[in-house]
N, C-alpha and C positions, 0 to 999 in steps of 0.2 A: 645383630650387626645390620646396619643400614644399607641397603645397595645403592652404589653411584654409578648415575645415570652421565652419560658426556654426551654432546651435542654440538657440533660446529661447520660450516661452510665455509667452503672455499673465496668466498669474496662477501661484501656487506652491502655492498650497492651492485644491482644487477637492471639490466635494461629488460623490455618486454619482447618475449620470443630467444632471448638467449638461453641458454643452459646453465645452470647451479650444480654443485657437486655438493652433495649432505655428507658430513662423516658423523657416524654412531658407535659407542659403544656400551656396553652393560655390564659391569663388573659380576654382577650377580644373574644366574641363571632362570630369566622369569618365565612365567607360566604365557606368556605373548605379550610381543612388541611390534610398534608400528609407529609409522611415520605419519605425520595430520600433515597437512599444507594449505594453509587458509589465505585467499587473495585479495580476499574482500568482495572477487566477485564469485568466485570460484573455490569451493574443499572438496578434497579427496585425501585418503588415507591409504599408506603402501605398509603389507606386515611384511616385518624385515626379522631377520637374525638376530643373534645376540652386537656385534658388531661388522661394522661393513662401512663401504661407500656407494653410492649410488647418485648419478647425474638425471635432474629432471628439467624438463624447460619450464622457464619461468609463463606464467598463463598469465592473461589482461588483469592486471588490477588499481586497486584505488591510493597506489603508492609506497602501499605496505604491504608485504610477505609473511607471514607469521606460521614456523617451522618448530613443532612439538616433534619429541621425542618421546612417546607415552607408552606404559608398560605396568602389568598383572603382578605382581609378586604376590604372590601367599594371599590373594584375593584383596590386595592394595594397591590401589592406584597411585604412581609415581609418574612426572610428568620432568620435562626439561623442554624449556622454550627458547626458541630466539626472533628475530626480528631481522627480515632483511629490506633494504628501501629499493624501491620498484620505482625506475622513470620510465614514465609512458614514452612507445615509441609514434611519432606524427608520420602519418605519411604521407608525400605530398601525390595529389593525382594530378596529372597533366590535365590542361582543360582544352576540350576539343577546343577545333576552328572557329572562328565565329560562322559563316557559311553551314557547321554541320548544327550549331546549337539550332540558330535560325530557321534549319528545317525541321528539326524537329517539335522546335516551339508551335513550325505552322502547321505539321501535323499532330499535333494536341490539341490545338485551336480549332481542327476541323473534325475529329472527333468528338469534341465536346458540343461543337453547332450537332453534328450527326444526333448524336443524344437527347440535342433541347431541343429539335424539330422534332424525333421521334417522341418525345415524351410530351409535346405540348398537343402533337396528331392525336395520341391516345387521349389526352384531357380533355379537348373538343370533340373526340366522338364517342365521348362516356357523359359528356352533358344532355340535357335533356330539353326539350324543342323550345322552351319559354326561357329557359334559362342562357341557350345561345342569342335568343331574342334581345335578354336583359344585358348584356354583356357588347353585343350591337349596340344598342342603343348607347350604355356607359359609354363605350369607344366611338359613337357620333358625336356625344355631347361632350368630350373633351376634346377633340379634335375641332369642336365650334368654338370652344373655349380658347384654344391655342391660336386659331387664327384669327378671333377677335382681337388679342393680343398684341397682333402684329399690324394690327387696324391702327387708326387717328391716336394717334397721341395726345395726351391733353398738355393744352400749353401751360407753360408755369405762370402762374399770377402774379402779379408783380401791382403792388398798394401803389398809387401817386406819390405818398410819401418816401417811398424808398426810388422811386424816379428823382425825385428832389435832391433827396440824399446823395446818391450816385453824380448827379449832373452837379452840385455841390464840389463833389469829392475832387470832379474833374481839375 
């Protein structure tokens, strides 16, 4: 004779953080029974009685619930599944002030100065006396670089013939 295993819940679609009601029963008296609950992100397994009911909260998942009713007989494994659909619950957070974002943004921005002064201090006094030299010197000669830059501009050249053209066009 075959044992029939039953297997059913209280509802088929369930939200995230509510409660599910499992009901089980076992017609035949098995060597251990137990409940799977796989969330997709989350399994755990409760052993239970021959039959019962039992309320669990549903845990975060990826949509899907998947509720085995698994059980020993005579050193065979009989199983009974179901399927419940899992909608994620959104929550919305209030978003501070602007006023409170804004001070905090300024203090992030002045910890992280705090940081790249202290870490640039230790990088210049872990250099070594020719190499702060080398380093002068790169940072005089682009600093000549930039303000020659700012120096005479060259005037654009302009052929007779495109003078022509132009006083032509007029």
């Amino acid at each position: 004779m075959k044992s029939k295993l039953s297997l059913s819940t209280d509802r088929k679609s369930v939200s995230e953080g509510e409660y599910i009601e499992i009901i089980w029963s076992c017609d035949a008296c098995p060597d251990s029974l137990y409940i799977s609950i796989d969330s997709g992100c989350t399994q755990y397994s409760i052993a239970v009685s021959d039959s019962g009911t039992t309320r669990i909260p549903v845990p975060r998942s990826n949509g899907k619930m998947n509720v085995k009713l698994i059980g020993m007989i005579s050193g065979k494994k009989v199983t009974e599944s179901l399927d419940v659909r899992v909608k994620s619950v959104k929550s919305k957070v209030a978003k501070a002030p602007l006023s409170s974002r804004l001070k905090l943004f300024k203090e992030k921005m002045q910890a992280k100065w705090y940081v790249f002064r202290a870490q640039l201090k230790y990088w210049w006094l872990s250099r070594k006396k020719w190499q702060k030299a080398l380093w002068i010197a790169l940072l005089a000669l682009w600093l000549g670089m930039l303000i020659a830059s700012f120096g005479n501009k060259p005037e654009p050249k302009v052929s007779s013939d495109q003078i022509q053209t132009a006083y032509l066009i007029r």
